[in-house]
N, C-alpha and C positions, 0 to 999 in steps of 0.2 A: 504494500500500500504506500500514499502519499500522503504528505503533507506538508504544512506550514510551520515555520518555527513560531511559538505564540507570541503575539502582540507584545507590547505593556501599556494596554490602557486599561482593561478591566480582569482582562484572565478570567478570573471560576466567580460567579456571584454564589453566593449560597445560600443565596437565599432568604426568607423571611423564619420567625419560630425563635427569635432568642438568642443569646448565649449560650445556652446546655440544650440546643436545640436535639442535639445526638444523642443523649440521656435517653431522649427517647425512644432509643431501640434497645429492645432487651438485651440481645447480646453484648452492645457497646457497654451498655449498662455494668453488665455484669464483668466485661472484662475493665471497665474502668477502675472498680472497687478492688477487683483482685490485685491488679496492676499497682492501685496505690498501695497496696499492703506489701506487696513486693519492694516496690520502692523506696518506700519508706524502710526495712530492713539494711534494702543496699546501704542507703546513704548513711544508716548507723554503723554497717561494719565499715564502711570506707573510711567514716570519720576516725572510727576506732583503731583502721589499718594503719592510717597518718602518724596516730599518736602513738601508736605500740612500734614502730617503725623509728620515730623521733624522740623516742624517748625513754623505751625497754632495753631494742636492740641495738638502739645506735646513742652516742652523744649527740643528739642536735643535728644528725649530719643530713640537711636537705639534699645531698645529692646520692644517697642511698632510697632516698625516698625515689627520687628519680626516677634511679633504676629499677624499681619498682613499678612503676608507673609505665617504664619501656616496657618491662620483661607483659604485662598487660595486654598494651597494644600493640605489640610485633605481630600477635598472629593473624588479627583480624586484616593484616595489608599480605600477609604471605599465605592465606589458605584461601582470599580471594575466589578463584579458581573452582574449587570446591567448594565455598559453601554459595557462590552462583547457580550450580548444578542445585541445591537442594531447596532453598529458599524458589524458585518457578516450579521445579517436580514434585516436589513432595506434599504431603497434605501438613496444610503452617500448623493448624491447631496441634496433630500428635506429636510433630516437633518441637513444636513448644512446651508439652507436657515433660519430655522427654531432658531440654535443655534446664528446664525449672529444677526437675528432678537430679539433675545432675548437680545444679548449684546447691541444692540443700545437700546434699550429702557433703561435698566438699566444708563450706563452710562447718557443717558438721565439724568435719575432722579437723579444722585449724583452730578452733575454738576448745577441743578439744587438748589440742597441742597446749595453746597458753593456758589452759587453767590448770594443767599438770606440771605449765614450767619447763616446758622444756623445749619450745620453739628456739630458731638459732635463726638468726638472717639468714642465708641459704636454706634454709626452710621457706622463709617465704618468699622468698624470689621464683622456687620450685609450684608455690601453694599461687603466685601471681599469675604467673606462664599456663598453667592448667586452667585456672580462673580464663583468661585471655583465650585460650582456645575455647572453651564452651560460650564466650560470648562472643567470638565472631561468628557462630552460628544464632545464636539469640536476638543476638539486637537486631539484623536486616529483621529475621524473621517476625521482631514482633512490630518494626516499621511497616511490612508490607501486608501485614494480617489486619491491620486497620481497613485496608482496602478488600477485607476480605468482608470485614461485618456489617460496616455502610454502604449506603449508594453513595455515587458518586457526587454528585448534587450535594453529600457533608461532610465531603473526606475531609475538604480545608477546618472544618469546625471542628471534625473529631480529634483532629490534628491537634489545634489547638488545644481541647479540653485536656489531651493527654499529655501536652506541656504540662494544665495546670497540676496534674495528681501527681507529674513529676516534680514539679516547686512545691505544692504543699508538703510532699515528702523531704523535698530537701530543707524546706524548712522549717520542720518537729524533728527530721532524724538527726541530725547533728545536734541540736541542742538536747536530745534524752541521750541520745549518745552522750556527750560530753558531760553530764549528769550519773548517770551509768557505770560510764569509766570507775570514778569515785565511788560508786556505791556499793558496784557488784564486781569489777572488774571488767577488762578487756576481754579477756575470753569467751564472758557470758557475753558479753553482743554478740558475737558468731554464730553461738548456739539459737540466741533469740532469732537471727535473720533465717536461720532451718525452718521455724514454725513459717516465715512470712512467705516465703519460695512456694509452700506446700499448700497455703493460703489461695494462691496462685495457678497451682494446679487445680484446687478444687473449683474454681471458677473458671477453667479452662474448662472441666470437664461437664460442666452444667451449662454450657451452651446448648443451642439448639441447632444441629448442622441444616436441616432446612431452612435457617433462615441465613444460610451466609448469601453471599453475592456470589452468583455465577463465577470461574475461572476461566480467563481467559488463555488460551496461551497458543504459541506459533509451531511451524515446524523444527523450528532452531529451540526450541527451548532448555536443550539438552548442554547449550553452549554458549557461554561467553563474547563469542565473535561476534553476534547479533547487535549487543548491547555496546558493547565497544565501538563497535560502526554506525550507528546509530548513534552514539553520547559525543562519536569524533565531528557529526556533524551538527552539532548543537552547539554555539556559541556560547548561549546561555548560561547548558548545563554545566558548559566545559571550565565558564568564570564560577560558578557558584561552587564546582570540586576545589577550584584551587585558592579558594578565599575559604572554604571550609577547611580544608589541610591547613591553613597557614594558621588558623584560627583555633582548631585542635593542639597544633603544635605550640601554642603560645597564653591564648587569649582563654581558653577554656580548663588549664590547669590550675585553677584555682585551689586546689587541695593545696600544695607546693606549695607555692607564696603566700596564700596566709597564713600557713603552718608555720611559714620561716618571721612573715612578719609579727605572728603572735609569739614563736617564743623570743623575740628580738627586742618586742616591749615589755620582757618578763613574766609573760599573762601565763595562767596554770589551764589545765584541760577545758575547764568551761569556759574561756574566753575566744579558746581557738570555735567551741560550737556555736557561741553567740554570733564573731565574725562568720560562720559560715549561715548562720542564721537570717542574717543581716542581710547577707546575698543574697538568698531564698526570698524574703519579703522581697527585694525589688524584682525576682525570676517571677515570682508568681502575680505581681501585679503587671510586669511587661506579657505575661502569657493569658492573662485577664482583660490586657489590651488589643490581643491576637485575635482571641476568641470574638471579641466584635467585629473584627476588622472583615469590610464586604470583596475587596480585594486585593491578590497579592502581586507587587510591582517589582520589578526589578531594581527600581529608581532608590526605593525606599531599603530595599536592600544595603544598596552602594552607603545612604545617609546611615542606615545605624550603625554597618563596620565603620566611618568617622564617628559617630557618637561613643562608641566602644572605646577608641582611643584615646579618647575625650577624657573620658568619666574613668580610666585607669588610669591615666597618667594623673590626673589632678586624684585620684586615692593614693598614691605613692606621694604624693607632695603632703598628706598630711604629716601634723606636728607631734601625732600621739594617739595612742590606742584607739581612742573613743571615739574622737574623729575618724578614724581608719576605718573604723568599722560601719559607722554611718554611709561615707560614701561607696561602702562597698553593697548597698542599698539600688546606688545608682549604676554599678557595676552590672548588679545582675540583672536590671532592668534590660540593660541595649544588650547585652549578649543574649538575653534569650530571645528578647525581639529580632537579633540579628538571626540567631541558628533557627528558629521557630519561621520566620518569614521563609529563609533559604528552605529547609525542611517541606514546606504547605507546597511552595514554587518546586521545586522536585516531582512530588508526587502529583501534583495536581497538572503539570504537564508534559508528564512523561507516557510512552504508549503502555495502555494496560497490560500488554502481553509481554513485554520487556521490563515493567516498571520493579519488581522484585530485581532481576541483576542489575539495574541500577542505581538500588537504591542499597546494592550488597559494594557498588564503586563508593556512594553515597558514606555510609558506614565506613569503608575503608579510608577514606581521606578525613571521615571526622577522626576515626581512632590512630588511624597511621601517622600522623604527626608528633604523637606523643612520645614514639621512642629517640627521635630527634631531639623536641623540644623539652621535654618531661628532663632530661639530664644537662640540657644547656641551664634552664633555670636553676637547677640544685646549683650547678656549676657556677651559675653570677652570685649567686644567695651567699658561695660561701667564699666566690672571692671580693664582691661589694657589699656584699648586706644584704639585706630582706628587700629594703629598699630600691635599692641599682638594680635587683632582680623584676622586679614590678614595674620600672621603668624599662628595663626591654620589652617587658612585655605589650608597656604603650607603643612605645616604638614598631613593635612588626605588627602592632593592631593598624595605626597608620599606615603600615605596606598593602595592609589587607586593603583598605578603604583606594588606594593609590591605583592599585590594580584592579577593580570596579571602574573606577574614574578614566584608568587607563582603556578599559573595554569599549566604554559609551563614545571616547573620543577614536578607535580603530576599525569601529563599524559604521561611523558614519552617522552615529543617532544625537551629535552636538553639532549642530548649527546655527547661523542667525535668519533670524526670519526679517524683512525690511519692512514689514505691517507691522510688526514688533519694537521697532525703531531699533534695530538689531539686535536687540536684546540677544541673550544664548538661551536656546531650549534645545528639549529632547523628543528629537526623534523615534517613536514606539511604536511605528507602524509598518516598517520593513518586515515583508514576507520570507520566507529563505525556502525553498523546496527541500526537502529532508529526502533520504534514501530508506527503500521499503526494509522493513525487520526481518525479514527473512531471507 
C-alpha cells in the first residue's frame, strides 16, 4: 500500500467524552489498574535499587550506579531483532503474562538476597542485565497492547491516561519507598514489588479476548526489514528516534543525578524520595495536560525538548536542596510532555500492521541511550559534582531541541510568507509518498 507522511496540522482528533474518556472500556479499565499497581512496585524497587547501590554496596559512587543502569538497557538495543519477531507474532496479552511473571520471581530472589545480606555488587549488575533482558520484551509489548484494547479513535487518550498511572506511580513509589527503606529495609521492597507484578497478571488475565481490537498484520510480519524500510522513509519518525535516544541517554536518567544531587546536599533516604517525588507531581500534571490535548504536533514536540532544557538547567542553578527539589516539579512537567507527545505521534501515525516493530525501534532508542549516557553522568557527578552532572544534562537537552529545529529548517517546512510581512512560519502540509510494508 501507499501513503502520505502525516501533516502537522491536526493529526488524530479524538474526539469528544472527557479526559478518562478510555476508562470506559472494560479492558482499558482493567489493564489501567493493574498496570498502576505494577508501576507503582517498579518505581519503589528502583528507588530502593539507587539507594542500596549508593549507599550499601558502594560509597556514594554514582558511577556504579551507572553501570547499573547500562548493564539494564544494553539488551533492549541488542535483542532488537528478536523481540520485533514477537511483539507482531505473538498473542501480547500471554506475553505479557508471561514477562510479569518473570519479573516477580526475579525481584523475588534479589530481595531475597538483601534481606539475608548477602548481595555483592556483581550481584546486581548480574540481577540488572537479566532484569534488562525481560524488559526488552515487556515494554514494546505493553506499548503496543494498548493498540490492542482501544479503537483507534482513543489510542492518543489511552496513551495519555497510561502516562498518568505511570506519574501517579512515580509519584507514591518513591516517597513509600524512601519511607520503607527506614522502616523495613531495602530488601523488603523487592519482595513487596512480587505481590505488585502478580497484581498485574491477575488483570491481564481477566480481560475479555472478544473485546480486543482486531490484529492486523502483513506478509513480512515475520521480519524487521519491513519496518526498517518503512521508518527509513519517514522523516518524522526518523527525528522523533533520535531526539528520543538522545533524550534516554541524558534527559531521562533522572534516578542518577538526583541520587548524586541529594546525597551532595547531605539529605538521608527520604529526601532522595521527596526529590523524586517532586518530579512525579510535575510528570503527572504535564500527563494530565496530555490527556486533554485534541492534537498531537510535531511543532510542539520541537518547543518542549527547549522547554526541557530550560527547566534543567535553571534546577542545576539552584542554591540548595529545597529549591532543587521544587524545580524538579518543572522538570518532570516538559519531559513527560516531551516523551508523552513523541510516544501519542509514534503510535498514532505509524501503519497498524508495522506499528508493534516500530515501536520495539521506539523502545530501543528510548532505553538504548542509557548505556552510553547512564555512565557518562556517574562519570561528570564524580568528576564535577552533582551539579556539573545536571548541567550536561541541560546541555545535550539543548542538542535534542537543536536537532528538531534543525529538521523543520532541512525539509523545507521554515519559510516566510510576504502576506505575513515575512514573518517565519511553518510549513505542515508537505505530503511525502511513503513505500508499501511489505
Amino acid at each position: 500500500m501507499s501513503a502520505t507522511e502525516p501533516t502537522d496540522t491536526g493529526l488524530i482528533d479524538i474526539g469528544g467524552g472527557g479526559m478518562f474518556r478510555s476508562l470506559r472500556v472494560r479492558n482499558f479499565r482493567i489493564w489501567f489498574f493493574g498496570a498502576l499497581a505494577s508501576s507503582m512496585g517498579a518505581w519503589m524497587q528502583a528507588t530502593a535499587m539507587g539507594w542500596v547501590v549508593l549507599t550499601e554496596l558502594t560509597d556514594g559512587d554514582a558511577a556504579a550506579m551507572g553501570v547499573a543502569i547500562m548493564f539494564q538497557a544494553l539488551p533492549g538495543v541488542v535483542l532488537i531483532p528478536v523481540v520485533g519477531r514477537v511483539v507482531d507474532r505473538f498473542e501480547r496479552r500471554t506475553m505479557l503474562v508471561i514477562t510479569s511473571s518473570l519479573f516477580s520471581v526475579l525481584a523475588l530472589a534479589l530481595g531475597t538476597l538483601l534481606v539475608l545480606d548477602v548481595l555483592l555488587l556483581p550481584h546486581m549488575f548480574v540481577f540488572t542485565a537479566i532484569w534488562g533482558i525481560i524488559m526488552a520484551f515487556d515494554q514494546p509489548l505493553r506499548q503496543s497492547f494498548i493498540g490492542d484494547i482501544v479503537r483507534p479513535d482513543k489510542i492518543v487518550n489511552a496513551i495519555s491516561l497510561s502516562s498518568v498511572q505511570f506519574n501517579v506511580a512515580r509519584l507514591t513509589g518513591p516517597a513509600l519507598a524512601g519511607v520503607l527503606i527506614g522502616v523495613i529495609g531495602s530488601g523488603w521492597i523487592f519482595i513487596l514489588n512480587t505481590v505488585t507484578y502478580l497484581a498485574l497478571v491477575v488483570s491481564l488475565v481477566a480481560m475479555r479476548r472478544a473485546e480486543f481490537s482486531p490484529r492486523l498484520r502483513d506478509a513480512s510480519s515475520a521480519s524487521m526489514r519491513a519496518a526498517v524500510r518503512y521508518v527509513r522513509h519517514r522523516s518524522d519518525i526518523l527525528l522523533l528516534l533520535g531526539m528520543v535516544l538522545i533524550s534516554s541517554a541524558f534527559v531521562t536518567q533522572f534516578a542518577i543525578y538526583a541520587a548524586a544531587m541529594a546525597v551532595s546536599f547531605g539529605q538521608p533516604a527520604w529526601a532522595f524520595g521527596l526529590v523524586t517525588s517532586c518530579y512525579a507531581v510535575g510528570s503527572l500534571t504535564g500527563a494530565l495536560f496530555l490527556a486533554r490535548m485534541r492534537v498531537v504536533r510535531m511543532r510542539r514536540i520541537v518547543l518542549f525538548a527547549l522547554l526541557v532544557a530550560l527547566a534543567t538547567a535553571l534546577s542545576a542553578s539552584m542554591p540548595d536542596f529545597w529549591s532543587y527539589a521544587v524545580t524538579g516539579a518543572a522538570c518532570g512537567f516538559t519531559i513527560v510532555t516531551l516523551m508523552g507527545t513523541a510516544n501519542a505521534y509514534m503510535q498514532a501515525h505509524t501503519d497498524p500492521m508495522v506499528r508493534g516493530r516500530v515501536l520495539v525501534m521506539y523502545m530501543a532508542a528510548f532505553t538504548g541511550g542509557a548505556p552510553v549516557g547512564a555512565p557518562l553522568i556517574g562519570l561528570a557527578a564524580n568528576a564535577w559534582g552533582a551539579r556539573g552532572a545536571v548541567f550536561l544534562v541541560a546541555a545535550m537537552a539543548f542538542v535534542m531541541a537543536l536537532v528538531g529545529i534543525a529538521w523543520y529548517l532541512s525539509t523545507g517546512r521554515v519559510h516566510r510568507r510576504a502576506e505575513r510581512r515575512f514573518r517565519l512560519s511553518l510549513d505542515a502540509t508537505r505530503p511525502i509518498t511513503l513505500p508499501t510494508t511489505e
